[in-house]
C-alpha positions, 0 to 999 in steps of 0.5 A: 891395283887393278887386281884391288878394284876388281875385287872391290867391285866384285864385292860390293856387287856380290849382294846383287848376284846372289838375289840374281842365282837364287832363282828357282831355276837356278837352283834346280839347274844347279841341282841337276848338274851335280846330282849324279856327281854327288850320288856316284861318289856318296857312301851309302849310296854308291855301293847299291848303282851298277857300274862296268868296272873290272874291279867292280867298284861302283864309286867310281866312274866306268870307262861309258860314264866318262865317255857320257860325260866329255860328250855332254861337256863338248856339246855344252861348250860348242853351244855356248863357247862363253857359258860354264859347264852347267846343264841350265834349265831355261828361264820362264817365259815373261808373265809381267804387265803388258799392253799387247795383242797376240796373233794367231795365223788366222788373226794377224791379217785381219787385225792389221787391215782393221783400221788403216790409221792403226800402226803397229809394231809386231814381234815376231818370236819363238818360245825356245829362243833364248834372245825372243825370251831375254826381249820379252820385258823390254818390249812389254815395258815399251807397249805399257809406255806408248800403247794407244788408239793409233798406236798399238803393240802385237806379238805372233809365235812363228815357232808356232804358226809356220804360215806366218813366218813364210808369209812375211818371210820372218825364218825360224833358223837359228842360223839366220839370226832373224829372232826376234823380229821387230816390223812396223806396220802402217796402213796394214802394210810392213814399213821397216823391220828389225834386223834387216835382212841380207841377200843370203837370208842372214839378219844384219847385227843389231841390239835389241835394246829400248833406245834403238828401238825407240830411236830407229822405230821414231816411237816418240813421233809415232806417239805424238802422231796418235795423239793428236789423230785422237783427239781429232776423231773425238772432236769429229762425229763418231764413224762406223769402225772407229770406236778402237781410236775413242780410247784416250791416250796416255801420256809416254811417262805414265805405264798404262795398265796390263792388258794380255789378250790371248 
């Protein structure tokens, strides 16, 4: 029976999963995995690459192509125990709507002691991280949902600017497991950071998804705070530095429009 349900559900989700693999970088992954398989065993094609054997048959694998490829293979299984040996192309960086700011090393500082009644929540990531990657659309969804005056969402590439990851001591390592991060600021100075941080330096296990970050980062009473410190300043006569908080803040269920500063 439970075989039947498996096969069931396997089924009714199959429409989904080919949408899903037929990515261009799928695809070219694919091509790449079994395109000197397909070339080496090819007739008409084999006959014309050089190989080591004694028989000289070039069809077939030498004693080097075999040893190449049970390294390869034991590589790509230590590295990821769960994945099947295929050589993946990385996924493309996130290119969809977002409301945030990017830091450079000589920005981050200044932008957050800017205004002392901004919060901000920054992420700390790395292009080549894998997780950094898989966190850039939820974390754009939350900026387009609770971006404001008081309220706004930046993001540093520590892999890139290695003073800011020393700076507010955010490593690089994959050993630590510190990417991404996630530190909220107020009054330019860090309140909270997720993952924390144990005493050898190792993040403490915790799933970035939009309800803890919502949950443990109080976003909604953030938000609410924003607005009414808004409304405040609109009500007040205008001072000298506070034209950033004279945007209007929307409200959490409608997305406010893209806007990429680089």
């Amino acid at each position: 029976m439970g075989l039947i349900t498996g096969l069931f559900a396997f089924l009714y989700h199959l429409p989904q999963i080919y949408k899903w693999l037929l990515k261009p970088y799928y695809v070219v992954s694919f091509l790449m995995t079994v395109a000197f398989l397909v070339v080496r065993k090819a007739p008409g094609l084999c006959e014309h690459l050089a190989s080591d054997r004694e028989d000289g048959n070039s069809c077939d694998f030498d004693w080097r192509e075999v040893e190449i490829l049970m390294f390869l293979s034991a590589i790509v299984m230590m590295k990821n125990r769960r994945a099947t040996f295929v050589m993946t192309c990385k996924p493309p960086l996130y290119m969809g709507p977002e409301y945030i700011k990017y830091f450079s090393d000589k920005t981050i500082d200044e932008e957050l002691q800017r205004d002392s009644r901004v919060t901000w929540i920054v992420e700390f990531y790395a292009n080549w991280s894998s997780d950094c990657q898989s966190f850039a659309p939820i974390f754009a969804n939350l900026s387009l949902k609770y971006n404001c005056a008081g309220l706004r969402f930046g993001k540093v590439d520590i892999g890139r600017y290695g003073e800011v990851s020393q700076r507010y001591k955010v490593s690089t390592s994959p050993l630590s497991k510190q990417l991404p991060s996630l530190l909220l600021f107020q009054g330019g100075r860090e309140v909270m950071r997720r993952p924390m941080v144990d005493n050898k330096g190792r993040a403490v296990s915790w799933t970035f998804n939009e309800e803890n970050i919502i949950r443990e980062f109080n976003l909604n009473e953030v938000f609410q705070k924003s607005k009414k410190l808004n409304k405040k300043q609109n009500s007040s006569p205008t001072e000298e530095g506070s034209d950033e908080l004279q945007q209007e803040c929307q409200e959490v269920e409608e997305p406010t429009e893209s806007k990429k500063d680089q």
